[in-house]
C-alpha positions in Angstrom: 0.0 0.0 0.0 2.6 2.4 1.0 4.6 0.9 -2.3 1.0 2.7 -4.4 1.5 5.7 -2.6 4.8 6.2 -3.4 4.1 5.9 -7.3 1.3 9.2 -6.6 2.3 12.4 -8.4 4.1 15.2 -6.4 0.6 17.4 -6.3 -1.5 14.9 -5.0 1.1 13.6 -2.3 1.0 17.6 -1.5 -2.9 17.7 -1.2 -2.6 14.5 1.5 -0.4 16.0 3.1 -2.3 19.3 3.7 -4.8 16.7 4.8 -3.1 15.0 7.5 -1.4 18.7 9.0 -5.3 20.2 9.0 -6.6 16.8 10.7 -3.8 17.4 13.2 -5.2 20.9 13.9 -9.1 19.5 14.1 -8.0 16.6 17.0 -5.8 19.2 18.8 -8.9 21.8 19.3 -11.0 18.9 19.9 -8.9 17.7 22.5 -9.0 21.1 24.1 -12.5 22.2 23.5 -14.0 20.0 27.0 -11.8 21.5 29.3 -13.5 25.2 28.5 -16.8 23.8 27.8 -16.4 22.3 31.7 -16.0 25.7 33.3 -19.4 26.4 32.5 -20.7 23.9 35.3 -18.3 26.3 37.7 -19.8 29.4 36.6 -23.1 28.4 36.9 -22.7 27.3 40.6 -20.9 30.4 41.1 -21.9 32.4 44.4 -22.9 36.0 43.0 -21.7 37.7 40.0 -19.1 39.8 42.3 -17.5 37.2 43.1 -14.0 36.5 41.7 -13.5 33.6 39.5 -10.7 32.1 37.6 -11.4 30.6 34.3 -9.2 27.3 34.8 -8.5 24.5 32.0 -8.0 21.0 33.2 -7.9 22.0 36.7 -4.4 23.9 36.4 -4.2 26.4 34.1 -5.9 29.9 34.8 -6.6 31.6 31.3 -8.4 34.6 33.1 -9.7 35.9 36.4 -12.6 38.2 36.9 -16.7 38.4 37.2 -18.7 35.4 36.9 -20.4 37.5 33.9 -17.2 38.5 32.4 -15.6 35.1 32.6 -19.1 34.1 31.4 -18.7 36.4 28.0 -14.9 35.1 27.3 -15.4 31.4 27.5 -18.2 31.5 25.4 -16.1 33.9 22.5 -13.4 31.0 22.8 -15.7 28.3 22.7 -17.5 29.5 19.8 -14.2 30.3 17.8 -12.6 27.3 18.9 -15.7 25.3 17.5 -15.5 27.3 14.3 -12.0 26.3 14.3 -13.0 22.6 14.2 -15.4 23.1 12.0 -13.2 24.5 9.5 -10.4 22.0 9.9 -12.7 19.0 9.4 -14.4 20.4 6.6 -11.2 21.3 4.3 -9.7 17.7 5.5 -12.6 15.8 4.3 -12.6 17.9 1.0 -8.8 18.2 0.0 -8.2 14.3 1.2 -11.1 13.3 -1.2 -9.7 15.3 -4.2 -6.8 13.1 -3.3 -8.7 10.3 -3.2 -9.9 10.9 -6.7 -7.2 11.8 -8.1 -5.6 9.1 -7.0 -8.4 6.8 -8.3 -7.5 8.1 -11.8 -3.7 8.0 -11.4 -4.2 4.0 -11.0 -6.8 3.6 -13.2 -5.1 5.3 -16.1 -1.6 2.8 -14.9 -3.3 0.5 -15.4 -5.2 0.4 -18.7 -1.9 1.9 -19.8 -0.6 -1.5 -18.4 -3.3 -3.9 -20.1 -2.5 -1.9 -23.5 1.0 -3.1 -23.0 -0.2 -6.8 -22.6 -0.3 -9.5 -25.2 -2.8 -12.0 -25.7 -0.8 -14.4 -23.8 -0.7 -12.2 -20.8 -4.3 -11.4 -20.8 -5.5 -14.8 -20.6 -2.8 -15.5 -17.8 -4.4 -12.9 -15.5 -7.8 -13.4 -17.0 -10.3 -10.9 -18.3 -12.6 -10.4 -15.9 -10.2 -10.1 -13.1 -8.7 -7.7 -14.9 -11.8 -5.6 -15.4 -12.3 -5.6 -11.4 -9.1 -5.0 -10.5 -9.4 -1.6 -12.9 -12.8 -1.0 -11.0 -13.4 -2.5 -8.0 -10.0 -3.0 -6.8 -8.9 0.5 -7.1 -12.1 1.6 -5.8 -11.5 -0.1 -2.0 -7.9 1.7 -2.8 -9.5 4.8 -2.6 -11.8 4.0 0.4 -8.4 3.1 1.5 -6.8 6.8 1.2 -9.7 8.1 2.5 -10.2 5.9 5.2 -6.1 6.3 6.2 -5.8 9.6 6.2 -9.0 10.5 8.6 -9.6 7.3 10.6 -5.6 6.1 10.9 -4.0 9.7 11.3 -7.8 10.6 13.6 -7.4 7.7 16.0 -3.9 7.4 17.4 -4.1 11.1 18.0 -7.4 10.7 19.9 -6.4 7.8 21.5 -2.6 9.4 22.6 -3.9 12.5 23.4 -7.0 11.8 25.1 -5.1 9.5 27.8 -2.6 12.3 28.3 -5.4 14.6 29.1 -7.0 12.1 31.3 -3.9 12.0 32.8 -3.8 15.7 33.1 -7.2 16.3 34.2 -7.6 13.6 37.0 -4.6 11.4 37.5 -6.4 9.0 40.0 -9.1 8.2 37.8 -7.1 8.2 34.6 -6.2 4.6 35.9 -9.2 3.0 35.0 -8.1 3.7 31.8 -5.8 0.6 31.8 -8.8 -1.6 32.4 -11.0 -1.4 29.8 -8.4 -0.4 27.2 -6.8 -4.5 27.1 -10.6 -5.7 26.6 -11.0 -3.3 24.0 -8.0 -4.0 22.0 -8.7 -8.0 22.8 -11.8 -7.2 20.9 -10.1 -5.6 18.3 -7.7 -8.4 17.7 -10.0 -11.3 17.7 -11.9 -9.5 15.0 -8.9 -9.0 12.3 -8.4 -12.8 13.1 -11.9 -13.7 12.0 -12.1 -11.5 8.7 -8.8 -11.1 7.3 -9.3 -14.6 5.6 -13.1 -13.8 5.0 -11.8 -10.5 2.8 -9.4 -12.8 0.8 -11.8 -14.8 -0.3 -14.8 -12.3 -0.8 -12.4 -10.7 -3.5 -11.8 -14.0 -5.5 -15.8 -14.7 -5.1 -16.3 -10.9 -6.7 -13.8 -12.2 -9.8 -16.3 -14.9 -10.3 -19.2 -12.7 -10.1 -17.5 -10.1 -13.1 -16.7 -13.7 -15.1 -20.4 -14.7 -15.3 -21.6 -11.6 -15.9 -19.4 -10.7 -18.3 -20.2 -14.6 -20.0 -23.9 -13.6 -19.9 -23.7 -10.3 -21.6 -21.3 -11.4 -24.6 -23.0 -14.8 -24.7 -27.0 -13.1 -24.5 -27.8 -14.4 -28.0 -26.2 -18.3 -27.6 -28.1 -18.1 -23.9 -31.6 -17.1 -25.6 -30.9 -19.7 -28.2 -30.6 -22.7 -26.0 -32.9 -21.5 -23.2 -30.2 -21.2 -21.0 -31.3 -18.5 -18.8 -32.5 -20.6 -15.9 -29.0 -22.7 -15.8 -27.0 -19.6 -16.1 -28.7 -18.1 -13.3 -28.5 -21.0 -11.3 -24.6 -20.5 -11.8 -24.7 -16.5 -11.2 -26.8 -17.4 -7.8 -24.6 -19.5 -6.5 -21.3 -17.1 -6.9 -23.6 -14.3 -5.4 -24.6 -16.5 -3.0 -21.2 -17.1 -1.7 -20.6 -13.5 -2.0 -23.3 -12.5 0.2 -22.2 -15.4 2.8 -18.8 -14.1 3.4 -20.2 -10.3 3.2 -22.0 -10.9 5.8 -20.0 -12.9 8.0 -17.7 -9.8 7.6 -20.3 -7.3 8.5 -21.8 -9.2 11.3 -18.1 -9.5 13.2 -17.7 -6.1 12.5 -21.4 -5.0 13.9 -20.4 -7.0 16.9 -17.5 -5.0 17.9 -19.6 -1.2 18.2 -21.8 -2.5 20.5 -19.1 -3.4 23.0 -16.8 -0.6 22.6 -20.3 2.0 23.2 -21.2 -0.6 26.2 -18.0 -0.2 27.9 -17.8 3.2 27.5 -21.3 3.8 29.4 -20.2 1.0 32.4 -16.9 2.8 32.8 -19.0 6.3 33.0 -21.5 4.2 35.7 -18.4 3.1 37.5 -16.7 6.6 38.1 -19.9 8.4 38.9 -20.9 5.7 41.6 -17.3 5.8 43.1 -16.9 9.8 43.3 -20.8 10.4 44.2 -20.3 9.9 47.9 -16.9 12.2 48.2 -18.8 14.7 45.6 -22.5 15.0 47.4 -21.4 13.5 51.0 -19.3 16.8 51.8 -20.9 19.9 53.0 -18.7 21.6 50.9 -18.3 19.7 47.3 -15.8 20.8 45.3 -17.1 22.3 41.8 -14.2 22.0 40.2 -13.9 17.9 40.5 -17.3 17.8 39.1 -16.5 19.3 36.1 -13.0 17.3 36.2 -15.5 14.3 36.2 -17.4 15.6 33.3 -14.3 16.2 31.1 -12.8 13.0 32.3 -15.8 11.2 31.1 -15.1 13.2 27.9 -12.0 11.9 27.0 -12.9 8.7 28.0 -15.3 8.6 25.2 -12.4 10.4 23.3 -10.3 7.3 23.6 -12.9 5.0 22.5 -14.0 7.3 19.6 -10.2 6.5 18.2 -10.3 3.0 19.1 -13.8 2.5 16.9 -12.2 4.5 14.4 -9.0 2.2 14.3 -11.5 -0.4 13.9 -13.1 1.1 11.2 -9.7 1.6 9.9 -8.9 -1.8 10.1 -12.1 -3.0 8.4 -11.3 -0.9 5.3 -7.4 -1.9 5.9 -7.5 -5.5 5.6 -9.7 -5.2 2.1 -7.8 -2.7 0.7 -4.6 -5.1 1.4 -6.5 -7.5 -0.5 -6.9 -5.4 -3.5 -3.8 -3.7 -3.8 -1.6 -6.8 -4.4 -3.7 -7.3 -6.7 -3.3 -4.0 -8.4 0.4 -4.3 -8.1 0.2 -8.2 -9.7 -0.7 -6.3 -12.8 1.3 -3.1 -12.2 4.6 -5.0 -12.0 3.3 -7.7 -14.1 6.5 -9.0 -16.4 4.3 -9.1 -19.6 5.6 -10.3 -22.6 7.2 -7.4 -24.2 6.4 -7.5 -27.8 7.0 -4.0 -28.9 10.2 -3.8 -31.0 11.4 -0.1 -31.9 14.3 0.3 -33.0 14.2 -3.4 -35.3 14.6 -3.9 -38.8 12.5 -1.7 -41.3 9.9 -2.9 -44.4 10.7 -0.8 -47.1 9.2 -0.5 -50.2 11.2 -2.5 -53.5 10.1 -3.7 -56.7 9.9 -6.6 -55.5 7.1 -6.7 -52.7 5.1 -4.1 -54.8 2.3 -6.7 -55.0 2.7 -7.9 -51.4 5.0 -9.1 -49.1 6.3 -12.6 -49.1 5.4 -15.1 -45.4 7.4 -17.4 -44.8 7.1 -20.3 -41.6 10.4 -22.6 -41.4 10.5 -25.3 -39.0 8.0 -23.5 -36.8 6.6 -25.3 -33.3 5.0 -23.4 -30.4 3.4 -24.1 -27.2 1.2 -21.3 -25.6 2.8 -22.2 -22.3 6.4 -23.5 -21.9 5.6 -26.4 -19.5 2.9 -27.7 -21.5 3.1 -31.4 -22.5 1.3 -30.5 -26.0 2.1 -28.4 -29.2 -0.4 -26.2 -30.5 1.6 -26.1 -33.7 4.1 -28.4 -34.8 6.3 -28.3 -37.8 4.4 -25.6 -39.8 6.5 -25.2 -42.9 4.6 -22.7 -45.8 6.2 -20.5 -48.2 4.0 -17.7 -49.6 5.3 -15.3 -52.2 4.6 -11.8 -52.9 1.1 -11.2 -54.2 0.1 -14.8 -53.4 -3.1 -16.4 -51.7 -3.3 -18.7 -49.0 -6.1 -20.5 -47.6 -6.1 -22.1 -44.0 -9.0 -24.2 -43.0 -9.0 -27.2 -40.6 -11.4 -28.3 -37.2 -12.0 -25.5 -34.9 -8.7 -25.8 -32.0 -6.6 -26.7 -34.9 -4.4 -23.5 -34.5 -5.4 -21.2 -37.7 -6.0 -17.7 -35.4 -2.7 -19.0 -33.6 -0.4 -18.8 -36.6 -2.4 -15.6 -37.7 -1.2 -13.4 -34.1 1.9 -14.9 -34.2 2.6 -13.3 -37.9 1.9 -10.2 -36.4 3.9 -10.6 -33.6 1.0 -10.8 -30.9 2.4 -14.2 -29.5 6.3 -14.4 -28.4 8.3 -17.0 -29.6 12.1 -17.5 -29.7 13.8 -18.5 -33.1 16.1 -21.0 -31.4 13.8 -22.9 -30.0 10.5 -22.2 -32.0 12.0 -21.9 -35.7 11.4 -18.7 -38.0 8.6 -16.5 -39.2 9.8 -14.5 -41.7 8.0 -11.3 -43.9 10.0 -9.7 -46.5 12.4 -12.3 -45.6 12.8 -10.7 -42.3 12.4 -12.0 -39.1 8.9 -11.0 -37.5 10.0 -10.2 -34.1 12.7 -8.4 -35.2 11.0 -6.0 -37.6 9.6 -2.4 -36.1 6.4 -2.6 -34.7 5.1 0.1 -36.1 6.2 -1.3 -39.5 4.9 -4.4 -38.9 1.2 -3.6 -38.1 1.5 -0.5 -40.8 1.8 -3.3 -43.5 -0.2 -6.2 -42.0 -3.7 -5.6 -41.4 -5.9 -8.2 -40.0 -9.5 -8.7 -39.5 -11.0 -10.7 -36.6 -14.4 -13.3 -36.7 -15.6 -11.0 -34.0 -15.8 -7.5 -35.8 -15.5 -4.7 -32.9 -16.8 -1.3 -33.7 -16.8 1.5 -31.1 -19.5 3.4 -30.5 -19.4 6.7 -33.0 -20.2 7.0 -36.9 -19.5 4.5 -39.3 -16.3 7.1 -40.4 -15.2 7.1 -37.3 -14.8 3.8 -36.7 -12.9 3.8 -40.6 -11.1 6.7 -39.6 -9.4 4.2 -36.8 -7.2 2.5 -39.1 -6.1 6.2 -40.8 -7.2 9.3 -39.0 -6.2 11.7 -42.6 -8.3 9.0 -44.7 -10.1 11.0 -47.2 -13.4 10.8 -48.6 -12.2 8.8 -52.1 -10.2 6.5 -49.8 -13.3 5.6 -47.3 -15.4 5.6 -50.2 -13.1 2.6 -51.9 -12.8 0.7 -48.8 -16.6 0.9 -48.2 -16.6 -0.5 -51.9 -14.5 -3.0 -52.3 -15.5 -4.3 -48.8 -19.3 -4.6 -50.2 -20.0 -2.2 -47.0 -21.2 0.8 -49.8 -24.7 -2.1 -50.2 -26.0 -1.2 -47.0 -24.2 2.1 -46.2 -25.5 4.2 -49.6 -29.0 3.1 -48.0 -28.7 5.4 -45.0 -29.5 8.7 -45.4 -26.2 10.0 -43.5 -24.4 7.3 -44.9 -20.9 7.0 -43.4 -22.2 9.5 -41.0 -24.7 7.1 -39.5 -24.3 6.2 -35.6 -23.5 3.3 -34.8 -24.4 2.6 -31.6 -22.2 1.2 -28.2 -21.1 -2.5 -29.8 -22.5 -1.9 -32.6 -25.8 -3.3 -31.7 -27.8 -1.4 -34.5 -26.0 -3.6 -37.3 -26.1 -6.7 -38.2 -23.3 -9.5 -37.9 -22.7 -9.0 -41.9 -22.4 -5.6 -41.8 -20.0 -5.3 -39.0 -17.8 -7.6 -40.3 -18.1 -5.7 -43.9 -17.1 -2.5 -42.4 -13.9 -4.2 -40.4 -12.9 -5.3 -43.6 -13.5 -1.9 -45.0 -11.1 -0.3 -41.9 -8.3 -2.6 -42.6 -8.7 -2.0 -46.4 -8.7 2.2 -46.2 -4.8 1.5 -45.2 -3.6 -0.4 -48.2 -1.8 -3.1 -46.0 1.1 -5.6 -48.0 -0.4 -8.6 -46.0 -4.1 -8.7 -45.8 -5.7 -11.8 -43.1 -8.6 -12.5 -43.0 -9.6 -14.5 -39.9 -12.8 -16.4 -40.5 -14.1 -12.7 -41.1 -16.5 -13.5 -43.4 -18.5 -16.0 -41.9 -21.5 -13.9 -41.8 -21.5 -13.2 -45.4 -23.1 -15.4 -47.9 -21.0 -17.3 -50.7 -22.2 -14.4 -53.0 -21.3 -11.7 -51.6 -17.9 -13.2 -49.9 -16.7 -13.8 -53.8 -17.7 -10.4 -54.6 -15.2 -8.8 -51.8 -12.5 -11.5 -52.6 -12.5 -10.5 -56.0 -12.5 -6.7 -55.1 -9.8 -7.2 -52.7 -7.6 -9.4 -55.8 -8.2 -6.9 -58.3 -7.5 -3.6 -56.6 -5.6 -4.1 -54.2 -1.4 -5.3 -54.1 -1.2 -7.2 -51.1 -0.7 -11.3 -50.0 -3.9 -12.5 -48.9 -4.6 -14.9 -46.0 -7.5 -16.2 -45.6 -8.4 -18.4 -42.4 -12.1 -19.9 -42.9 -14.6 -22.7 -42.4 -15.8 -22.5 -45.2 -14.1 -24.2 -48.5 -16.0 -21.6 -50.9 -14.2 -19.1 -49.6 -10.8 -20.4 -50.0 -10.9 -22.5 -53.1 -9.7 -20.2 -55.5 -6.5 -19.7 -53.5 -2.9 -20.4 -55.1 -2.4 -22.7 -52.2 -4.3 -23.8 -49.8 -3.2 -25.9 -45.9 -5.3 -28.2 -44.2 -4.4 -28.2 -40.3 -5.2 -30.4 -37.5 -4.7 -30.7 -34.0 -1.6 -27.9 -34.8 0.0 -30.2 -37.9 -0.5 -29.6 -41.5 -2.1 -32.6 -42.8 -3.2 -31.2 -46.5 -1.4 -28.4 -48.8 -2.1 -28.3 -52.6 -4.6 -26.1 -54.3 -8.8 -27.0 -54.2 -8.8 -29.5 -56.9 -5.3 -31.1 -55.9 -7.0 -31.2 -52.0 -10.3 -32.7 -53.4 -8.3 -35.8 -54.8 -5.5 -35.9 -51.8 -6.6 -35.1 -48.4 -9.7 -36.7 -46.8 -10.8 -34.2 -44.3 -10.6 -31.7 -46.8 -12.8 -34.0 -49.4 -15.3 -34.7 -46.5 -15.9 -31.3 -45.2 -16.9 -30.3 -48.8 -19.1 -32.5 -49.2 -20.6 -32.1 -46.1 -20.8 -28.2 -46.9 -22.2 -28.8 -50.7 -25.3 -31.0 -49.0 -26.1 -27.8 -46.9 
């Protein structure tokens, strides 16, 4: 915790600082305000207004001697401007630490969605979606709760608790000793709840994880769910997790709700105990002393001082203990070593003669494994050589590895050469080339076509914000998108709406197609990105994208129409290439290949 605050800005460090000084101010005037609200009690019992009176704090210091009336008119001015004082002090604490707090919210969230843009695919499914989402949300929102919480309740209570038993001390040092008796029970309390809930809050988090994951399943899977009448088994499944949720939730709570009650109860027998021990030297005397009263009264006072920090160090502890929880969790994906696949000062694609018609892909000797101690490939020997201009097909079972070889041709997967083999573009080695180069010149397109909420140019405008209007109009085109889009009367002004919700699967995928097309890429891959399209119109925008556009086309698909008029076309299973030839050559030679298209002719 103390490593997050460390990482805060300068300013905001400032601002908590500020904070913590003005909370310093706000205990120290508390802490002095009872022993001048006490002299009231000795004014009021006062003789006659004659009479000479000294206006004493904690029984020992005289801040002024005079008239009952006058001493009458100058406690009240300091009472009022000390409570003014207070006032103030609490007031600008609670709003310059929570300007801290929220800027501090912001400082992590932006860390760490800078952090998850950094990750690759690899590392995202290592930490997991959903946790990440909660970690960005919920996580840093206990982390505020946290600052908040720290710089009120933990800088509050050992001030209160400190300074209370010195002025205990001060004001009565006889009775000050019942101090030590209740304070051991209280802290016995304390420690017996930490005990019970510190596990509680480790788990509660994980259980919240869970919660995000099928929530997050439900919403991306609404249409599959509605399909199969799924609802009741899903919510079965969402029940449960939120069941659990609520069980240790409420274990938590109730330990906590436990704990008030007996601080507040020993506060009032302590109170019982000194008045019935100092009634009978009080009352029994024919003279009582005045002054031991109100010592009583401002005793009593701090003993509810001293409790008042111990509840808040409770409270403290309550947030303290969750707020642990969350920010390892933060700082697992803060100093997460992600797989660092940015390359910036690598090995340039330049333009030649040439790879004027496309760039050349080749794989040599190529195995990979998505995690090191796995006991299975998920690509084994994966030798193809693709010249400029060319067009490959891939098509095999679903798991076979086709979106696998795709990411790792744009570098989204790490592999070594020594150990893995070579991926070569341009006859350059992929993870050596720039970045920026590589993605500049290889543009692929995704089954699942993600639009942002925006128009249907903004969304082009992604892949090249000075695109003009000839440019977005040939990429609508040739993409087939230009069917539907002409049809609105905005046309690539329309809205499209958050996930694209007001198009349908055809269309989105038409219009990713479109936004990789408007920047001319060498390599062109299509991943199963036109399985929404029928056979028509899916030759239509292969033949668009052959005839006017110089670029080596990959196309991963399911289907066999759209790949059969590739110069070469691989068959893979279970990670291996079983097939390679071109349709007719695959018809006659490979099984699978003869069986699937078959299968797919009959439908």
């Amino acid at each position: 915790m103390w490593k997050m605050f460390k990482m805060l800005p300068k300013k905001i460090k400032f601002f908590f600082f500020v904070g913590i000084f003005l909370i310093l101010l706000n205990v120290i005037i508390s802490l002095i305000l009872p022993g001048f609200i006490s002299q009231y009690v000795v004014l009021a019992v006062s003789s006659s207004d004659e009479q000479s009176v000294s206006l004493k704090v904690f029984n020992k210091f005289i801040v002024a001697t005079g008239t009952r009336s006058e001493m009458l008119t100058e406690l009240t001015i300091i009472s009022v401007i000390l409570i003014l004082l207070a006032f103030l002090t609490s007031f600008l604490s609670i709003v310059i630490t929570t300007w801290g707090g929220e800027r501090s919210s912001e400082f992590f969230r932006n860390k760490i969605f800078n952090k998850i843009q950094h990750l690759s695919l690899h590392d995202i499914n290592k930490v997991t979606p959903e946790s990440l989402i909660t970690r960005i949300s919920n996580d840093v929102a206990i982390y505020w709760e946290l600052l908040i919480s720290a710089t009120n309740a933990l800088i509050r209570a050992p001030l209160l608790i400190v300074g209370g038993i010195i002025f205990t001390i001060i004001t009565d040092p006889k009775l000050s000793l019942s101090i030590f008796l209740y304070l051991p029970i209280l802290i016995i309390v304390l420690i017996v709840m930490i005990k019970i809930n510190n596990p509680l809050l480790v788990k509660n988090q994980i259980t919240i994880d869970k919660i995000t994951k099928e929530v997050e399943e439900n919403i991306l899977g609404a249409r599959l769910i509605k399909t199969f009448n799924l609802k009741e088994k899903q919510m079965d499944k969402f029940t449960k997790q939120n069941n659990k949720w609520l069980k240790f939730q409420t274990k938590i709570n109730n330990v906590f709700a436990i704990g008030h009650p007996v601080f507040f109860a020993l506060i009032n027998l302590v109170a019982v105990a000194i008045y019935a021990l100092t009634a009978n030297t009080l009352f029994n005397s024919t003279n009582p002393d005045v002054q031991e009263l109100a010592n009583i009264n401002v005793f009593l006072e701090y003993i509810f001082t001293i409790s008042l920090g111990i509840v808040l160090f409770s409270t403290f502890l309550f947030v303290f203990f969750r707020a642990r929880v969350s920010c390892e969790r933060i700082n697992e994906v803060l100093d997460f070593k992600n797989q660092d696949l940015k390359v910036e000062n690598g090995l340039s694609i330049e333009s030649t003669v040439e790879n004027q018609s496309g760039l050349s892909v080749q794989f040599k000797n190529f195995n990979y494994k998505y995690f090191n101690d796995s006991e299975e490939y998920a690509l084994y020997d994966i030798n193809i050589d693709l010249k400029s201009g060319e067009t490959l097909g891939i098509i095999g079972p679903t798991g076979s590895g086709k979106s696998s070889l795709a990411n790792l041709l744009i570098n989204n997967y790490k592999y070594d050469t020594k150990m893995n083999g070579h991926i070569l573009v341009d006859n350059k080695e992929v993870n050596r080339i720039n970045t920026t180069d590589l993605h500049k010149n290889i543009g692929i397109v995704y089954q699942d076509a993600l639009l942002y909420s925006g128009t249907i140019k903004s969304n082009l405008l992604f892949a090249k914000l000075d695109a003009t209007e000839e440019e977005i109009n040939k990429a609508l085109y040739n993409s087939c998108a230009i069917d539907f889009v002409q049809t609105f009367e905005d046309r690539s002004e329309h809205i499209v709406e958050q996930r694209a919700k007001n198009l349908s699967g055809g269309q989105k995928q038409r219009l990713s197609i479109a936004r990789t097309l408007i920047n001319d890429p060498k390599i062109l891959i299509l991943d199963d990105s036109t399985s929404a399209l029928d056979n028509i119109t899916t030759k239509k925008l292969l033949n668009n994208i052959k005839e006017n556009y110089n670029c080596t086309t990959i196309i991963i698909s399911q289907k066999i129409s759209s790949i059969k008029h590739a110069d070469q076309i691989i068959v893979l299973e279970k990670g291996r290439i079983t097939g390679r030839g071109t349709h007719e050559e695959l018809i006659k030679n490979n099984e699978w290949y003869k069986n699937t298209f078959t299968n797919q002719l009959e439908q």
